[in-house]
TORLO-258604 format. One line per 3 residues: number of its first residue (from 1); their letters; for each residue y, z, x of N, C-alpha, C. Coordinates in nm, 3 decimals. Layout:
NUM = A = Y:Z:X:Y:Z:X:Y:Z:X ~ ...
***
This chain:
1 = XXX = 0.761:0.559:2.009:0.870:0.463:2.002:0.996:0.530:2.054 ~ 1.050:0.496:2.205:1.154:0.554:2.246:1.259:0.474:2.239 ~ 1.269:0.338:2.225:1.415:0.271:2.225:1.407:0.242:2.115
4 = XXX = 1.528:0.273:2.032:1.607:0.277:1.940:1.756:0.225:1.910 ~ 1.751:0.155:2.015:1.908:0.046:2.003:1.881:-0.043:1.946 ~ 1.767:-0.092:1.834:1.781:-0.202:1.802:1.796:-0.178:1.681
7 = XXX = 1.735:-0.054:1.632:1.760:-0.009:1.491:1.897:-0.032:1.413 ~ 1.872:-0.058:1.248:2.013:-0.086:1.220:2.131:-0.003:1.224 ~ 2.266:-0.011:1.246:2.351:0.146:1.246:2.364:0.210:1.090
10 = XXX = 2.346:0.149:0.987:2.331:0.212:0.854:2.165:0.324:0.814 ~ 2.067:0.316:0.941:1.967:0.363:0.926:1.978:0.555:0.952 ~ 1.973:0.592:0.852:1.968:0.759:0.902:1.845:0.797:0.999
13 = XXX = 1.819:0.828:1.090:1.739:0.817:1.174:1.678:0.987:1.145 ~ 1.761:1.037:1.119:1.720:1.204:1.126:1.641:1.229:0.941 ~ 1.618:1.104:0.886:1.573:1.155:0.766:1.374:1.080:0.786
16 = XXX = 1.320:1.155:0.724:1.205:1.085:0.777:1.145:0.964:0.683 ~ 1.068:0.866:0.717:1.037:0.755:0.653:0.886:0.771:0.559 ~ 0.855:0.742:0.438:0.749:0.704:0.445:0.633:0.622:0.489
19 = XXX = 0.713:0.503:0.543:0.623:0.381:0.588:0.607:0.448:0.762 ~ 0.707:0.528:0.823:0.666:0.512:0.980:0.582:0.674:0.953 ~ 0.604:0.771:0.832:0.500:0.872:0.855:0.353:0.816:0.871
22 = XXX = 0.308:0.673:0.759:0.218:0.631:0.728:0.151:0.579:0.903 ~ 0.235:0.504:0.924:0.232:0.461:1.077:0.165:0.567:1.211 ~ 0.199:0.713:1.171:0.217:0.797:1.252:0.082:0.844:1.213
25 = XXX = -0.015:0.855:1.107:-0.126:0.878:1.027:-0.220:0.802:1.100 ~ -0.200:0.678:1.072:-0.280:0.588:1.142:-0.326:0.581:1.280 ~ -0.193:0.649:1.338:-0.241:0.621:1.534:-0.145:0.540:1.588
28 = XXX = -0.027:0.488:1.429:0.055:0.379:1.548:0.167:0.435:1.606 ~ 0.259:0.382:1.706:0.349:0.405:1.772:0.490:0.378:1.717 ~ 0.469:0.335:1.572:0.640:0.277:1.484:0.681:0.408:1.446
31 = XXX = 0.725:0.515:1.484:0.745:0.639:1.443:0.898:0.710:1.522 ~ 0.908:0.811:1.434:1.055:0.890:1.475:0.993:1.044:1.509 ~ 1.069:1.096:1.591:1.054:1.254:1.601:1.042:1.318:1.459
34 = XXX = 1.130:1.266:1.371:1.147:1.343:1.240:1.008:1.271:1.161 ~ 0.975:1.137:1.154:0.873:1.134:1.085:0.758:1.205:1.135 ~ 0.714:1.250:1.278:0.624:1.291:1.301:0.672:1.464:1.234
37 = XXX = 0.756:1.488:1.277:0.794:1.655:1.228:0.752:1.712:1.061 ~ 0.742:1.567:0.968:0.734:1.586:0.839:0.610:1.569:0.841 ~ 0.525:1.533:0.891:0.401:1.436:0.892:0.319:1.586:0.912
40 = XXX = 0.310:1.680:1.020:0.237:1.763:1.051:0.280:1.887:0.984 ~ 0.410:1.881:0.872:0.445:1.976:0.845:0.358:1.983:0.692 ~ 0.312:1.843:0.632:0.234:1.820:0.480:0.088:1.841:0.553
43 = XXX = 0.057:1.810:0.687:-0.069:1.813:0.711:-0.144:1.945:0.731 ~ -0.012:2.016:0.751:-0.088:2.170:0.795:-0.078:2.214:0.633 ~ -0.036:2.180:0.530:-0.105:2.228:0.427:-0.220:2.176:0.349
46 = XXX = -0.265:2.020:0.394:-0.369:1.927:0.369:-0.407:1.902:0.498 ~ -0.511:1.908:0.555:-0.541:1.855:0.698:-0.620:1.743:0.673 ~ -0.708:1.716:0.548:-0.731:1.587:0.548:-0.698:1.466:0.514
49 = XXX = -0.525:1.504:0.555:-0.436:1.380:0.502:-0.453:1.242:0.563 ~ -0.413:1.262:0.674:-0.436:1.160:0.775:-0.590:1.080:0.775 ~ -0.720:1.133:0.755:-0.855:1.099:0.673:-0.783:0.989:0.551
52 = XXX = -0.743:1.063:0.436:-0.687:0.991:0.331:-0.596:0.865:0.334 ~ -0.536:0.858:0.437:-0.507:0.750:0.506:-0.534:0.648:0.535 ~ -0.629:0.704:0.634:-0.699:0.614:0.717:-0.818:0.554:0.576
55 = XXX = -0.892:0.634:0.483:-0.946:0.531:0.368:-0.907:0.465:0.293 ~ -0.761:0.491:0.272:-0.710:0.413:0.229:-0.713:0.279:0.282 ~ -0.624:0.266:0.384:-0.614:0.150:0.449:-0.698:0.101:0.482
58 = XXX = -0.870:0.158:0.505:-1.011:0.064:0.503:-1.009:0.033:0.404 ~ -1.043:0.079:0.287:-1.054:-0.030:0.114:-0.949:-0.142:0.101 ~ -0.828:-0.132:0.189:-0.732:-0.258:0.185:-0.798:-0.335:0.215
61 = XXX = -0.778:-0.294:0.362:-0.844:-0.425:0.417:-1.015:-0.489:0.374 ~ -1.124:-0.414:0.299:-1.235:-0.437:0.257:-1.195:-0.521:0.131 ~ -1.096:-0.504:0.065:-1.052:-0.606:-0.033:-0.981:-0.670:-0.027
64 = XXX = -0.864:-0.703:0.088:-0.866:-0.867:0.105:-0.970:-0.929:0.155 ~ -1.049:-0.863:0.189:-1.155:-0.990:0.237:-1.261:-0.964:0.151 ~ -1.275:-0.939:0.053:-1.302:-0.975:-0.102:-1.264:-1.081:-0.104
67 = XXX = -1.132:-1.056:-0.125:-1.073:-1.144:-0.190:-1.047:-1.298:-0.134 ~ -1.054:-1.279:0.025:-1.023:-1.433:0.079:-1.182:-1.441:0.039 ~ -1.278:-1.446:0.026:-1.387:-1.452:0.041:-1.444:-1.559:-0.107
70 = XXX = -1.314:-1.537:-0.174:-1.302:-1.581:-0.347:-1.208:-1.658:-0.354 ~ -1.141:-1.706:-0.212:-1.067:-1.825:-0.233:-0.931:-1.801:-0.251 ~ -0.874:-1.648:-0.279:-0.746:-1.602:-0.231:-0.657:-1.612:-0.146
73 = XXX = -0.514:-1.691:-0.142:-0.500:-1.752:-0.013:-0.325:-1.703:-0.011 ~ -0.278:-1.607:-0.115:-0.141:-1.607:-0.152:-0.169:-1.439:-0.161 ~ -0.073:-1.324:-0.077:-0.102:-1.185:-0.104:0.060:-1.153:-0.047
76 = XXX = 0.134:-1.073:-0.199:0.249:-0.964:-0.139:0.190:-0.856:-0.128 ~ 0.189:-0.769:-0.066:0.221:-0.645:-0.011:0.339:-0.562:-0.040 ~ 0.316:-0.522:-0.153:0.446:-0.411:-0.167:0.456:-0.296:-0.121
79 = XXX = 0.578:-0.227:-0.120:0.558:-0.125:-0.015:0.469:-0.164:0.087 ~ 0.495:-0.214:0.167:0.360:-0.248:0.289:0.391:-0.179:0.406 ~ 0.515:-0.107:0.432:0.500:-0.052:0.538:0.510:-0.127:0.688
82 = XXX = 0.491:-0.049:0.770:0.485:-0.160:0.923:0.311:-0.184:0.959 ~ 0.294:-0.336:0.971:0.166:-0.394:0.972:0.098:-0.404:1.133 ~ 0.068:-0.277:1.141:0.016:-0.265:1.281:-0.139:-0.230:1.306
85 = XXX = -0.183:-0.119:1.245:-0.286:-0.066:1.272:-0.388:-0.122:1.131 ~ -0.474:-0.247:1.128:-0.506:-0.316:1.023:-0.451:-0.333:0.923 ~ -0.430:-0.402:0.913:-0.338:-0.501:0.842:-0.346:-0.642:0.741
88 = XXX = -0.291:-0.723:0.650:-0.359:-0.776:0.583:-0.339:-0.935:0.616 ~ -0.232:-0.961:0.671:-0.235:-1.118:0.761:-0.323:-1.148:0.864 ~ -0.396:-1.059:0.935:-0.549:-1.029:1.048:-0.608:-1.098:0.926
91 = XXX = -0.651:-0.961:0.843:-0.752:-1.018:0.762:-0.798:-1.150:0.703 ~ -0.682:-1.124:0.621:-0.692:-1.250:0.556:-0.666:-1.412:0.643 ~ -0.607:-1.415:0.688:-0.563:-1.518:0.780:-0.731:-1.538:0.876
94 = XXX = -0.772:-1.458:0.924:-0.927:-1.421:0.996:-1.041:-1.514:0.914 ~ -0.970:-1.472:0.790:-1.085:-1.562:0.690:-1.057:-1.688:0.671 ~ -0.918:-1.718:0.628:-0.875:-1.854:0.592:-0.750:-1.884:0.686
97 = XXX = -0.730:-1.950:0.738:-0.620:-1.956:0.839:-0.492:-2.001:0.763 ~ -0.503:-2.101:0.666:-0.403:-2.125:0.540:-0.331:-1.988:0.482 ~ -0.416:-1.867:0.493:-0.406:-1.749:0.381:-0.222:-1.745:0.436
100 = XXX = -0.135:-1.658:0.335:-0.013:-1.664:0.317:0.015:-1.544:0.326 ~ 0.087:-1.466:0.384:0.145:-1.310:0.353:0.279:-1.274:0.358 ~ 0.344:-1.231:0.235:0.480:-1.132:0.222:0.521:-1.014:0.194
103 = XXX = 0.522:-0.947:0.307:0.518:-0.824:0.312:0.626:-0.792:0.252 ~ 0.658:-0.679:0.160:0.764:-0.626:0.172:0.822:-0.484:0.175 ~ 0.906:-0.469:0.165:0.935:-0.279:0.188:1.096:-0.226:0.151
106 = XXX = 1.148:-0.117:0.159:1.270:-0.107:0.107:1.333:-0.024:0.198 ~ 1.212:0.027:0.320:1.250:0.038:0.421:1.307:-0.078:0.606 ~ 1.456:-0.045:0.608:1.488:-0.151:0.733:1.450:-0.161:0.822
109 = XXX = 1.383:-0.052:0.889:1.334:-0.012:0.981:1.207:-0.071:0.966 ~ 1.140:-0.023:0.865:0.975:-0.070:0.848:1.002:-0.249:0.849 ~ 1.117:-0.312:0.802:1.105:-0.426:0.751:1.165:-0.506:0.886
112 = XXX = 1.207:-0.472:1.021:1.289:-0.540:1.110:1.118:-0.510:1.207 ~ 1.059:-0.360:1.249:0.977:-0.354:1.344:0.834:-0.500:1.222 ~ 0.826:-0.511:1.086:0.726:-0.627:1.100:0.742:-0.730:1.097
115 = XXX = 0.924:-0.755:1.100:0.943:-0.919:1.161:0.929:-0.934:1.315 ~ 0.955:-0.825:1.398:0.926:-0.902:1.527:0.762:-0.918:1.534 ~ 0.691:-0.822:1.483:0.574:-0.850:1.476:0.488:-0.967:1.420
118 = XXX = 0.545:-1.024:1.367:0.533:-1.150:1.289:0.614:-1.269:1.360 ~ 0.652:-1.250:1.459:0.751:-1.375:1.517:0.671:-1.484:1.531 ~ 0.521:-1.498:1.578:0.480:-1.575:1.573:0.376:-1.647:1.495
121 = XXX = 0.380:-1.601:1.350:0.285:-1.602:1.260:0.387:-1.679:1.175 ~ 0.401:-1.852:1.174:0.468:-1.891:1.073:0.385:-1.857:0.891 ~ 0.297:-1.776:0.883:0.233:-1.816:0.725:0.269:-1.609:0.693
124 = XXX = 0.318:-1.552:0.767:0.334:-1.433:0.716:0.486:-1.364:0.789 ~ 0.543:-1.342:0.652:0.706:-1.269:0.666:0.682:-1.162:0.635 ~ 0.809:-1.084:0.653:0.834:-0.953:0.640:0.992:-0.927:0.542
127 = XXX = 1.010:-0.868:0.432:1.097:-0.849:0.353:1.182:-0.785:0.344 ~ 1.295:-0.780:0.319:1.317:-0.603:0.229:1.376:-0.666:0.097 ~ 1.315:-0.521:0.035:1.342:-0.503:-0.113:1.290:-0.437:-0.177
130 = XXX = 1.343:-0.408:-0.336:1.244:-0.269:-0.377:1.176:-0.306:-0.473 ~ 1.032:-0.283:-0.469:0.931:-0.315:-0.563:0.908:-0.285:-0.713 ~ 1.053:-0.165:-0.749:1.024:-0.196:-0.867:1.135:-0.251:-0.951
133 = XXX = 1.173:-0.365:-0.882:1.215:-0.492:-0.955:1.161:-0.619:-0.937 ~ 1.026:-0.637:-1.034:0.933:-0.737:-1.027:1.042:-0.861:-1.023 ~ 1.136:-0.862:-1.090:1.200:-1.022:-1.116:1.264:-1.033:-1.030
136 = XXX = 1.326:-0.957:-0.921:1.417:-1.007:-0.798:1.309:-1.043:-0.674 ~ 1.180:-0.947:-0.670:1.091:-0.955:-0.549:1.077:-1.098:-0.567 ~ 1.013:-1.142:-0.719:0.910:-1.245:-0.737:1.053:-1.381:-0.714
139 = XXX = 1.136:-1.371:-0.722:1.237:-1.464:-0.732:1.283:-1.478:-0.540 ~ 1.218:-1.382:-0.507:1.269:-1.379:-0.315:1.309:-1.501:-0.279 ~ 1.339:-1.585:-0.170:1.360:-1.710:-0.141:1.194:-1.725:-0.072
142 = XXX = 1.195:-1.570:0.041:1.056:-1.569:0.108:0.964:-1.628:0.002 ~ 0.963:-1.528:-0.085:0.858:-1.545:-0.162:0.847:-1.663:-0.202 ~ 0.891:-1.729:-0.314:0.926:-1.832:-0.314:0.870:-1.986:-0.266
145 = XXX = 0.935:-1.954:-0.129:0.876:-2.069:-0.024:0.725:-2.039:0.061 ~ 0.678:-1.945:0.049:0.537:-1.890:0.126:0.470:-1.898:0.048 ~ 0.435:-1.835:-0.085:0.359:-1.831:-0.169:0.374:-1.944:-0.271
148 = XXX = 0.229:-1.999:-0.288:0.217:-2.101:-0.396:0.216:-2.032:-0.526 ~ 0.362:-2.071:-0.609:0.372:-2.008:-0.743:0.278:-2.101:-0.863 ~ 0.198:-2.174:-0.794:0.076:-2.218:-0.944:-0.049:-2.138:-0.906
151 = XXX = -0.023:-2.072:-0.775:-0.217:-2.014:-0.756:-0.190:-1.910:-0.780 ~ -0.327:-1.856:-0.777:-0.396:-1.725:-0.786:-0.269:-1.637:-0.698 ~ -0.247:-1.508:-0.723:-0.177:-1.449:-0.639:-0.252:-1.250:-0.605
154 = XXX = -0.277:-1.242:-0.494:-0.320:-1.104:-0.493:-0.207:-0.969:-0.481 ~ -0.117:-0.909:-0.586:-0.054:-0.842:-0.523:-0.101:-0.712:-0.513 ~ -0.078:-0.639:-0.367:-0.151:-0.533:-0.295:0.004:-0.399:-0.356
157 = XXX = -0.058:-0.293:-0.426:0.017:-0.163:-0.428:-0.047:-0.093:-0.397 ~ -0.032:-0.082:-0.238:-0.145:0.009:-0.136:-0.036:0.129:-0.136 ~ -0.056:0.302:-0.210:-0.048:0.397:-0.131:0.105:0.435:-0.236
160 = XXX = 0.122:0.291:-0.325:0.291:0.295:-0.375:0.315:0.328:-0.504 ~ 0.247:0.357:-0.571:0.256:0.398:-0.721:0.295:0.563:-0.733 ~ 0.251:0.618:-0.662:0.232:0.787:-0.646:0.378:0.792:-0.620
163 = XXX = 0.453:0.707:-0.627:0.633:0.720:-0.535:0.678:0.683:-0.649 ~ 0.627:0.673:-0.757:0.660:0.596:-0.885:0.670:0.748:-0.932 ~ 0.740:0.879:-0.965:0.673:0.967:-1.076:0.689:0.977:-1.229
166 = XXX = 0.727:0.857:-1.230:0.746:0.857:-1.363:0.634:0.769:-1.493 ~ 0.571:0.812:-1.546:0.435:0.747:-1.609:0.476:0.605:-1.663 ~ 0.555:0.620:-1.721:0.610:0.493:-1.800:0.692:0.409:-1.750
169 = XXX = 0.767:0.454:-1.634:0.784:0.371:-1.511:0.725:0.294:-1.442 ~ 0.612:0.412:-1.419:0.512:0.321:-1.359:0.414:0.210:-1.449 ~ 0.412:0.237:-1.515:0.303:0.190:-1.618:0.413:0.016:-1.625
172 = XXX = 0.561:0.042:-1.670:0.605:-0.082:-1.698:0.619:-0.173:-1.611 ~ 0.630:-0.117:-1.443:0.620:-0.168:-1.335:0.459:-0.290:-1.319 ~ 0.356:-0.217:-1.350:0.228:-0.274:-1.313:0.240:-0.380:-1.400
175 = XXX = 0.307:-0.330:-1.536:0.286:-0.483:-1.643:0.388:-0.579:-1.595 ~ 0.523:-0.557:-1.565:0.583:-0.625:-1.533:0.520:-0.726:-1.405 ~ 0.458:-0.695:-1.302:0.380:-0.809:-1.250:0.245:-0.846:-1.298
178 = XXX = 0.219:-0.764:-1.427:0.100:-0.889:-1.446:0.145:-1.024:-1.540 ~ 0.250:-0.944:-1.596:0.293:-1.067:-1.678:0.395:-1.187:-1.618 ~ 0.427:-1.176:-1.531:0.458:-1.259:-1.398:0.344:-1.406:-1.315
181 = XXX = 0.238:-1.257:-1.280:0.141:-1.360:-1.236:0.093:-1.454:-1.301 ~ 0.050:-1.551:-1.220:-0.071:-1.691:-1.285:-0.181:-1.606:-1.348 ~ -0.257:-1.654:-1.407:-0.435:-1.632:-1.449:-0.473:-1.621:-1.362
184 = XXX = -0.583:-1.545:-1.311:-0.650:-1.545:-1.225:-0.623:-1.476:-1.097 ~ -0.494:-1.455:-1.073:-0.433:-1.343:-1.009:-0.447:-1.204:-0.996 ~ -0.466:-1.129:-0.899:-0.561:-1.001:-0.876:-0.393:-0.886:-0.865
187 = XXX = -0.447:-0.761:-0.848:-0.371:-0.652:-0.861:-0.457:-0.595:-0.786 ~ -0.418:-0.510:-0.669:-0.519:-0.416:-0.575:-0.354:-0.244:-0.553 ~ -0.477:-0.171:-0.606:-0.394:-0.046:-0.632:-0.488:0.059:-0.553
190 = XXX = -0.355:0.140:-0.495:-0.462:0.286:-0.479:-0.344:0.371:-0.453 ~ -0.438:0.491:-0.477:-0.326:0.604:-0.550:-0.357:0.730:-0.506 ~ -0.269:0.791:-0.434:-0.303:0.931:-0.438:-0.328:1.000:-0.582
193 = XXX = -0.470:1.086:-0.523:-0.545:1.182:-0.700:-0.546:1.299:-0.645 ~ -0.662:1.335:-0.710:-0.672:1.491:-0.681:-0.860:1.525:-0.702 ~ -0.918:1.601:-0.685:-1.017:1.654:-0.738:-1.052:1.815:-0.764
196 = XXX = -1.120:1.839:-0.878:-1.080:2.001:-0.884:-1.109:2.120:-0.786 ~ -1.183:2.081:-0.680:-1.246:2.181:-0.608:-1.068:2.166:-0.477 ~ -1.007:2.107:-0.452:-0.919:2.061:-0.397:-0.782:2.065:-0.469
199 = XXX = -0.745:2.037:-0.633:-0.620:2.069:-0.680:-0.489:2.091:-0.624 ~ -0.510:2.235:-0.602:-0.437:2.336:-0.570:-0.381:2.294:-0.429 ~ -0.461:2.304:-0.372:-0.386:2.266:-0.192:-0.331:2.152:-0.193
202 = XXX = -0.389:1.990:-0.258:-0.368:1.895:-0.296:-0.214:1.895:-0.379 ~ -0.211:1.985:-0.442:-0.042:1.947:-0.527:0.022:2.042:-0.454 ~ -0.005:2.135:-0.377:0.076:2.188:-0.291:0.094:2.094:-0.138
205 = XXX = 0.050:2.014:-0.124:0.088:1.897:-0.017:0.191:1.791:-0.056 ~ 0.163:1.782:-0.212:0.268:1.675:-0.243:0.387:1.737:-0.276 ~ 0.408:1.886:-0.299:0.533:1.930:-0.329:0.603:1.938:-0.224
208 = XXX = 0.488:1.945:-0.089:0.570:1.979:0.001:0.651:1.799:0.090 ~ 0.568:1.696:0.054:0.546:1.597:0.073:0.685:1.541:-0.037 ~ 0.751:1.575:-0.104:0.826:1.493:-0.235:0.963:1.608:-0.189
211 = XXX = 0.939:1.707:-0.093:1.049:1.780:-0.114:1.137:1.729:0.057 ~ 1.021:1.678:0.101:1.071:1.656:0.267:1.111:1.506:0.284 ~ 1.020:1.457:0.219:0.986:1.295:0.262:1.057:1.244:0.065
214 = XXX = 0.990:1.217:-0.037:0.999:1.144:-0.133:0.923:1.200:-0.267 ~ 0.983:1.203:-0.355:0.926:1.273:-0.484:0.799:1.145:-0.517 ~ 0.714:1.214:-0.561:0.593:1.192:-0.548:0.499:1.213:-0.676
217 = XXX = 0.440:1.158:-0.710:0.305:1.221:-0.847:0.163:1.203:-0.850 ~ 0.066:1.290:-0.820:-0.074:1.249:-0.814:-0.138:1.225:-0.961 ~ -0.238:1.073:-0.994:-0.235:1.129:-1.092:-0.423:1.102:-1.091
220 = XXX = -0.499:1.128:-1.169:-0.667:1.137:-1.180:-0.704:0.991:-1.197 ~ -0.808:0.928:-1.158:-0.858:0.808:-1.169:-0.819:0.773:-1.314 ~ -0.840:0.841:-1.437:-0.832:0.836:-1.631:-0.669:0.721:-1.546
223 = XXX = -0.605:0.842:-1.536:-0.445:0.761:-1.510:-0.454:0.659:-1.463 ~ -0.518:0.654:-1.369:-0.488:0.534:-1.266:-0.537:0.396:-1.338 ~ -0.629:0.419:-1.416:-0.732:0.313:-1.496:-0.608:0.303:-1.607
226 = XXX = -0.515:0.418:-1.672:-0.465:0.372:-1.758:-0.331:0.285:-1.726 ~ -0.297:0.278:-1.656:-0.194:0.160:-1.588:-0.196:0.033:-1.535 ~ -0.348:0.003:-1.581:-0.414:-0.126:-1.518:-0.467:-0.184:-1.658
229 = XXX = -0.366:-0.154:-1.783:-0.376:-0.212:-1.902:-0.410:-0.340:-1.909 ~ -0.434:-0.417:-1.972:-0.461:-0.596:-1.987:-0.501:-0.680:-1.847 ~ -0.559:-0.602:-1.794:-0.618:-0.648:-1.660:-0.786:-0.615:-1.680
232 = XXX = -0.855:-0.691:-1.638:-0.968:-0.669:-1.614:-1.032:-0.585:-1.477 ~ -1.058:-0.510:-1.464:-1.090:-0.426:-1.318:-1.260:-0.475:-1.326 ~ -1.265:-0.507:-1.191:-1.341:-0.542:-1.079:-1.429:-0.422:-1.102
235 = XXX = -1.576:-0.439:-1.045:-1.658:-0.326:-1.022:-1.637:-0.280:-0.898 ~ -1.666:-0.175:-0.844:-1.739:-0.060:-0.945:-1.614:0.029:-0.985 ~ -1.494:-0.043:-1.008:-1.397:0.067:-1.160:-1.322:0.081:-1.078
238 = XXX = -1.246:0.207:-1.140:-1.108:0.294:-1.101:-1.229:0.392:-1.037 ~ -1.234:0.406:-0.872:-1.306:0.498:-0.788:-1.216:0.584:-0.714 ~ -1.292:0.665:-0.645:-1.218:0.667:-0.489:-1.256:0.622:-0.354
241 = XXX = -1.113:0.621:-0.273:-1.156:0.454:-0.170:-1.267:0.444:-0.107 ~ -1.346:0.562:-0.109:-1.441:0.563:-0.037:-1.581:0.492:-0.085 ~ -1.573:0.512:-0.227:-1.645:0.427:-0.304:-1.625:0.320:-0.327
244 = XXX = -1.539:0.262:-0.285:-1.537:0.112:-0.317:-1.579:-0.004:-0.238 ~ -1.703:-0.071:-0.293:-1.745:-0.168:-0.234:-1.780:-0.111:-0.034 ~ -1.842:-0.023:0.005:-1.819:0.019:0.133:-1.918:-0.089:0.202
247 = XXX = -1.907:-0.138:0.332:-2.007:-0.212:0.411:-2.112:-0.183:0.477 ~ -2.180:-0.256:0.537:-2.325:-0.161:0.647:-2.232:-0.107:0.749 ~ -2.090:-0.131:0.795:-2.043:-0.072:0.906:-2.005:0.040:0.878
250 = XXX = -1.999:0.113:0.743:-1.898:0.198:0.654:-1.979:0.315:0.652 ~ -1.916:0.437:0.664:-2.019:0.570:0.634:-2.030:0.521:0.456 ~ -2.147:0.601:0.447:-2.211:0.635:0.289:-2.090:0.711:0.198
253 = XXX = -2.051:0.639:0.136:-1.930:0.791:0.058:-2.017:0.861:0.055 ~ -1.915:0.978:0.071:-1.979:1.113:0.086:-1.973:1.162:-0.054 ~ -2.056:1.301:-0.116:-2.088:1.395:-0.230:-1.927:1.406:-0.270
256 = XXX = -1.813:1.443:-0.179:-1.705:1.486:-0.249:-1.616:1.403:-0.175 ~ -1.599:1.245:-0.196:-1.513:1.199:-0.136:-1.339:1.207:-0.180 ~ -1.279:1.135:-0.052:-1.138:1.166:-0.030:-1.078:1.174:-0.125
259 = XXX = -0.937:1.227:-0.217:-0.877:1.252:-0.330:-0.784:1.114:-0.323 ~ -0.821:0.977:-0.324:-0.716:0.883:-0.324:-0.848:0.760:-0.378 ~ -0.714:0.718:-0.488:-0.787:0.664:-0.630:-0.756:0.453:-0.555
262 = XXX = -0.853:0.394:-0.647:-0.858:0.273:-0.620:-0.862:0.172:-0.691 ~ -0.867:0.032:-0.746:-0.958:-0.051:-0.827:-0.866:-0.171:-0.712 ~ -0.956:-0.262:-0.817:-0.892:-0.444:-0.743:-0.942:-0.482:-0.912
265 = XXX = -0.806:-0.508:-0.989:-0.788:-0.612:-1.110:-0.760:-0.720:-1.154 ~ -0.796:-0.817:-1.208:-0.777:-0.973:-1.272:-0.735:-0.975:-1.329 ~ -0.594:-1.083:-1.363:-0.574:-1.119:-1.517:-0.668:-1.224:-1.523
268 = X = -0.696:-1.199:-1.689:-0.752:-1.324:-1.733:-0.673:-1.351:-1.873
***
């Protein structure tokens, strides 16, 4: 991405982003010199970051189309980042052409490059705002007017909880939108973890990752399951992404898969 006159003038350009590092992981082109500079600087102490990534964002997309598949037709995206390299309005929209998407982010940059991208998609916007104020997101005007507030609603916290480090922060955050949603309304989470043969290099990526880019917290699937209180989780559980629900197109999770945690939950 070389032109940069369109960017906003309040945008620090020299600080790096999480949503365009994420971008830069993936293969896409929404990126800064500095996000790439931070990006290879966490990777050379984790090299299978960019892997972790990239499974991540396959179990997304393998669970919206779960989920359109169940008649899901209403999905925010928090923290969503820039929607380029699979994405969840493809998906879902692929399945049901009705399906609805509001992205949002608290980044301007991330949130201006997925409105032009969206220029011609009247059933999916692009936001800004910060996700952990359930009552201003859910009150959006976007929101609001896109999403049907009597249905089912899927909200996606792909990749965004780990930016949360605070337990009880986070924990009040997840309740705060379940107790928001309708019945029947899903929660899709995934989380940077850890595993023990890995630890060590693993929390030495995020220190280095929380000291450059955004303070950060990994926490073990136990955690991740324990923040998904009064929700019912979906089989097969609090995994990792690699285990979840994979397809005939999908490698086999592997013996020691990727350190990034998952579920898709119901209220009932």
């Amino acid at each position: 991405m070389t032109d940069q006159t369109w960017i906003p003038e309040d945008v620090d350009t020299g600080r790096p982003s999480i949503a365009r590092i994420y971008d830069f992981h993936l293969g896409g082109d929404h990126n800064l010199p500095v996000d790439r500079e931070a990006a290879r600087e966490v990777v050379a102490v984790m090299p299978e970051l960019p892997s972790i990534l990239r499974a991540n964002r396959a179990f997304l997309i393998r669970c919206v189309a779960h989920l359109a598949d169940r008649g899901v037709r209403n999905y925010l995206d928090l923290g969503s980042g820039i929607p380029t390299v699979g994405n969840v309005h493809e998906t879902a929209q692929s399945a049901d052409p009705l399906a609805r998407v509001v992205y949002l982010d608290s980044d301007p940059v991330a949130v201006e490059h997925s409105r032009r991208i969206l220029l011609d998609n009247d059933r999916a916007v692009a936001v800004a705002g910060d996700l952990r104020d359930a009552a201003s997101v859910l009150a959006h005007p976007e929101v609001q007017r896109l999403l049907g507030p009597a249905e089912p609603l899927a909200v996606l916290m792909s990749a965004v909880l780990h930016f949360v480090p605070d337990d009880a922060e986070a924990a009040d955050l997840v309740a705060a939108y379940r107790e928001a949603i309708p019945v029947g309304s899903y929660l899709a989470v995934s989380h940077g973890s850890h595993r023990e043969e890995s630890a060590a290099r693993i929390g030495r990526a995020a220190e280095t990752y929380s000291r450059k880019v955004a303070p950060m917290r990994l926490r073990s699937l136990e955690q991740v399951a324990g923040l998904l209180k009064g929700f019912e989780v979906v089989e097969p559980g609090v995994v990792y992404c690699e285990q979840w629900r994979p397809g005939p197109e999908d490698d086999p999770a592997p013996v020691y898969p990727l350190p990034q945690a998952c579920a898709l939950a119901r209220k009932v």
